[in-house]
Residue, then its C-alpha position, 0 to 999 in steps of 0.5 A: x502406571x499406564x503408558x497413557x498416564x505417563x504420557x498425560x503426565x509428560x503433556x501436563x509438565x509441557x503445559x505448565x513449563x509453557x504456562x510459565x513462559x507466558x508469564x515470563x513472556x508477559x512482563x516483556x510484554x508490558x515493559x515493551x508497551x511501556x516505551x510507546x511514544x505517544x501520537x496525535x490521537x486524532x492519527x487514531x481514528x476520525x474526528x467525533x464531527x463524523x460521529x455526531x453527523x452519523x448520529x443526528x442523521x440515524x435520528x433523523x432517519x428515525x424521525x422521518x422514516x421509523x418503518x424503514x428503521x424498524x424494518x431493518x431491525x426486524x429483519x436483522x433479528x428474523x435471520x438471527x432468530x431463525x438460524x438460532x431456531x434452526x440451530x437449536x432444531x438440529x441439536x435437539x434432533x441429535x444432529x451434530x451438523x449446523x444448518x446449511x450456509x447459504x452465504x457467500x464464501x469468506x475465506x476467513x472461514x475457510x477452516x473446516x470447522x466453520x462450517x461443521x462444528x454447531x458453536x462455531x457456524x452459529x457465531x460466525x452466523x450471527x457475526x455475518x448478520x450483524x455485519x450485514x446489519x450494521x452495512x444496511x444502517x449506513x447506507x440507508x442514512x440520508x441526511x448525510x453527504x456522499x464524502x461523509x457517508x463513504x467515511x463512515x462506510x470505511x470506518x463501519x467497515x473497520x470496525x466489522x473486521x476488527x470484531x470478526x470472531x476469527x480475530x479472537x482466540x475463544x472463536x478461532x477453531x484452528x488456534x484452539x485445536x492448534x493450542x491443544x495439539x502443542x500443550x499451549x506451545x503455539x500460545x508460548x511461540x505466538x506471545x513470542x511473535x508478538x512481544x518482539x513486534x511491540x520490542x522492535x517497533x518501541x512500543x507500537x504493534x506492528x505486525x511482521x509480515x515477513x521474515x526479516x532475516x530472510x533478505x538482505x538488500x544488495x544480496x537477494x533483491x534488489x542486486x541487479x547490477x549497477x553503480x551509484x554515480x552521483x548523490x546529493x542530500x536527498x538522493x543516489x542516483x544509481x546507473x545499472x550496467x548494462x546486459x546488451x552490447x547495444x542500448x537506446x541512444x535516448x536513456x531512461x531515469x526512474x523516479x519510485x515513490x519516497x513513500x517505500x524504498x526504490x527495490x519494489x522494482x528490483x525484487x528478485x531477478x525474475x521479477x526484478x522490472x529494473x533488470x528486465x529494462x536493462x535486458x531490454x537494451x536501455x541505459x537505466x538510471x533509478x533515483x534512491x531517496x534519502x530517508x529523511x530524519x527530523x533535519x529535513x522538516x523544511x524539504x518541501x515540494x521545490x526541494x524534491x523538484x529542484x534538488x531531485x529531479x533536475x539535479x539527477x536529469x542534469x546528472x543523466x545527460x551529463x554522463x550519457x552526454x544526451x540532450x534528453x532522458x526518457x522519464x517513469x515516475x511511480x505513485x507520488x513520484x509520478x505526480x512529482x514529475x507532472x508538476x516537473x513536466x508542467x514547469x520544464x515547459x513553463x521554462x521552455x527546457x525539453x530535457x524530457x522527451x516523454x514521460x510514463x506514469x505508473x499509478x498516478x494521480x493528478x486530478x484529486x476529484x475524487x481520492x478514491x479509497x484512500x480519501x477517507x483519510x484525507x479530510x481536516x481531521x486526519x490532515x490537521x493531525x498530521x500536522x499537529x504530529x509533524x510540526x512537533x516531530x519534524x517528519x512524519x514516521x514511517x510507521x504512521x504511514x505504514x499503518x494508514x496504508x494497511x488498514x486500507x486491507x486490514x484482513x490481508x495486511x493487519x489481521x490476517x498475518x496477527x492471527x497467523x504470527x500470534x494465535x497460531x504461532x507461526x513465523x512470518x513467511x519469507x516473502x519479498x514483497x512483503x518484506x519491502x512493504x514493512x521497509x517504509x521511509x519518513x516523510x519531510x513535514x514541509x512536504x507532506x503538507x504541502x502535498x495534502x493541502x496543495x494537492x490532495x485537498x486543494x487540488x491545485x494542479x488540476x483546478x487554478x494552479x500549484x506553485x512549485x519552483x517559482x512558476x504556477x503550473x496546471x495541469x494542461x501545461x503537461x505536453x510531453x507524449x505520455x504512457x499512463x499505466x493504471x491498476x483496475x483493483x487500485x486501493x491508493x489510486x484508483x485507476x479511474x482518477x489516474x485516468x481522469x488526469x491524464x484525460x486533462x494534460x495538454x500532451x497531443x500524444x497520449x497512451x492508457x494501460x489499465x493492469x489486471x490487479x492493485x497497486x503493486x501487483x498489477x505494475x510489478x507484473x513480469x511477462x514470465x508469470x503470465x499472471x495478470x493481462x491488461x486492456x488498451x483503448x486509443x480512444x479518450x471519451x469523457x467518462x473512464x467507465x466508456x473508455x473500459x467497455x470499449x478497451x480491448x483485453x491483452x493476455x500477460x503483462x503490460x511490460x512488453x506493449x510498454x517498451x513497444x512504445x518506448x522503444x519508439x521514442x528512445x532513438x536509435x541503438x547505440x553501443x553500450x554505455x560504461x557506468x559513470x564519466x569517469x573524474x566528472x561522475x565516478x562510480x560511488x558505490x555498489x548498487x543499491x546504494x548507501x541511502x536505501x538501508x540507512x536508518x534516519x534518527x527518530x524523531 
């Protein structure tokens, strides 16, 4: 026997062990699938409204105008057709290379072989065209309403990401020739992957996105410094110590959103934007939200001010023994404190001295990408889901926000971890985007009806706590801090907000980057810079033409302006007071890896 026989043999023994693995790996499988808890299907996708408005709007399209139909069939067939033709040309003259690629790049395509292999530039070709095809359909629909045609926009383009053929192993060159290259241990490693997502989510698929073992929060992020001082049942509120022997006489309190986990701003030290205040010479407080469990289905917006919000700036003057706190409130928790800023002035209290928004919305005109899931199907779902449940789970929302970026978040990590057999990275920040929170059922309708759909706040008033607040009663100096490529809150909504509060003194930043990047941007990385504009004009496109750009990030020019309003430096503040607010536990915290009951 030959040296090559033996090795064939040797690589047909691997194959076949792998084989059995899959089989053993599959009954895994279907177990684990087993266990799914059934959801709302109207949480699956949208309403069959939108379908039949996009059908008798194509009909009429075709009953109006059938040459424009026509002609975009016929020119979706003519590039199909020709790039066969071609195809078929080159082979036939003996040229293994496919026609040139006249298109623009997709990095989905960026292996190699794309490009060079006949078969596997043909179907990326013809799945281009049709693409192309199927986006042209949509938008020459006339009869249908702008929000109607950007949901059907958004979810044409679901579907599109969702066939691409990089997403199929049949059609994915680097999975196959990675299969064959490890006699199928790739697929063993791969099914792996896949069956402890679907084992450790009961049932749901929820891609990994980051190694797991590879953080531990209050050890590797989110270790900044600090001591819980005070907890009540919906949040710790954590007092960093501080790193100067001077701080501002005025402290600062950060509210994050009850979406994810407060330590988005308290990654690793060099990104960490808790520390970096803190070096900055602050006294920091940062709120640590409870993960509510199905108890807490009637915490609804009043809780979260009440109970939140003024209990922890009750509890920040207390222990500083100030009559005023500087107050940051991010995504839905900058929302939050307008409404709060709205009602302090409506009872005539100033503990709030200034406020900063980090990606706020507060004017819902226009919901921006994430609107499309913000119409009565989703909405009368989710409250369907949450009157039977009691919150809404954490994976619900993690899925909705990551479809918003299906290549980067869903399809993208499942080719790597399943087709290719990859263990997810060891990244941080997307290891605190699959650490989600629930969401209280009270709340959460209150805050899609109220605000996201009534757009109360910004049109007729919204009740919290008594009082009816808008919009104008916001009086407080701002800084309003945006993100230009903003998928959750756009940043010309965010501006159109701010635009209406009564505040006199008020300051824009518009970030280089998205929703998380852009705002967890450390001066150090010089990665994204910003624009500055003091002027206010009507339209937020004027305000970005006359806007000066600024290399690096906001983070300095923001603590410019809240060094201005924070006092004079006084000594250093000790964590706590002692019998009134002594020290509870380590930051981060008790709340922040608790585990709710499921519902």
């Amino acid at each position: 026997m030959t040296t090559e026989e033996t090795e064939n043999g040797k690589n047909l023994d691997i194959l076949n062990e792998n084989l059995a693995k899959v089989e053993e790996l599959s009954q895994r499988f279907v177990s684990a699938v087993a266990q799914k808890k059934q959801i709302h299907p109207g949480l699956q996708g949208p309403g069959q409204d939108l379908y039949m408005k996009a059908a008798a709007a194509y009909f009429s399209e075709a009953m109006t105008h059938p040459s424009r139909i026509l002609e975009t069939q016929v020119e979706y067939w003519g590039k199909a057709l020709k790039h066969f033709v071609e195809a078929q040309e080159s082979l036939m003259g003996g040229q293994l290379a496919p026609p040139e690629n006249t298109g623009p790049r997709d990095r989905r395509f960026s292996n190699e072989l794309w490009d060079s292999h006949p078969y596997f530039n043909f179907i990326k070709q013809q799945y281009l065209f049709s693409a192309d095809a199927v986006r042209n359909a949509v938008d020459q629909l006339d009869d249908l309403d702008e929000t109607d045609r950007k949901r059907l926009r958004y979810f044409s383009q679901q579907i599109i990401d969702m066939m691409s053929p990089t997403n199929f192993f049949g059609t994915n060159p680097e999975a196959l020739t990675k299969a064959v290259e490890t006699n199928g241990q790739s697929l063993v490693d791969g099914l792996e992957n896949l069956v402890r997502d679907i084992e450790s989510s009961d049932g749901e698929l929820l891609v990994t996105l980051a190694d797991k073992n590879a953080f531990k929060v209050g050890e590797n992020i989110g270790s900044t410094e600090g001591s819980v001082v005070y907890r009540n049942d919906i949040l710790e509120l954590i007092q960093y110590a501080p790193t100067t022997e001077t701080v501002h006489k005025t402290p600062l309190i950060i509210f994050p959103p009850w979406i994810n986990k407060f330590y988005i701003l308290d990654l690793k030290p060099k990104n960490s934007l808790i520390k970096w205040i803190v070096d900055q010479g602050y006294t920091l407080f940062v709120v640590s939200w409870k993960n509510p469990d199905t108890s807490y289905r009637d915490f609804g917006m009043d809780d979260y001010v009440e109970t939140g919000y003024l209990e922890a700036i009750d509890a920040v003057k207390k222990i500083t023994g100030e009559t005023q706190v500087n107050a940051i409130g991010y995504c839905i928790a900058g929302t939050t404190l307008s409404l709060t800023l709205a009602l302090l002035q409506k009872r005539g209290d100033k503990s709030i001295k200034s406020a900063t928004l980090f990606t706020t919305l507060t004017d819902f005109e226009d919901q921006g990408e994430v609107g499309v899931f913000l119409s009565n199907d989703f909405v009368d779902a989710i409250e369907e889901q949450v009157a039977e449940d009691g919150v809404l789970e954490s994976f619900i929302m993690s899925r909705t926000f990551s479809f918003l970026r299906s290549n980067d978040l869903i399809y993208g990590p499942a080719i790597r971890s399943y087709m290719l057999g990859e263990a997810p990275p060891a990244f941080d920040l997307l290891y605190w985007n699959g650490d989600g929170t629930n969401l209280p059922a009270c709340m959460l309708m209150e805050y899609l009806r109220g605000l996201c759909q009534g757009n109360r706040f910004a049109k007729g008033g919204f009740e919290i706590c008594g009082e009816t607040v808008h919009i104008k009663d916001v009086k407080v100096p701002l800084c309003a801090i945006a993100c230009e490529t903003d998928h959750i809150a756009a940043w010309t909504t965010s501006y159109a907000g701010v635009q209406k509060m009564g505040s006199r003194s008020k300051t824009f930043i518009l970030s280089e980057s998205g929703h998380i990047a852009g705002i967890v941007n450390p001066p150090s990385k010089n990665k994204y810079g910003h624009y500055m504009n003091d002027a206010w004009p009507d339209a937020a496109a004027e305000w970005r033409e006359g806007a000066t750009f600024h290399e690096g990030s906001w983070w300095p020019t923001w603590e410019k302006w809240l060094g201005s309003r924070s006092g004079k430096k006084v000594p250093a503040r000790e964590i706590g007071a002692k019998k009134a607010f002594p020290v509870l536990a380590p930051a981060p915290g008790t709340y922040v890896t608790e585990v709710p009951k499921s519902a």
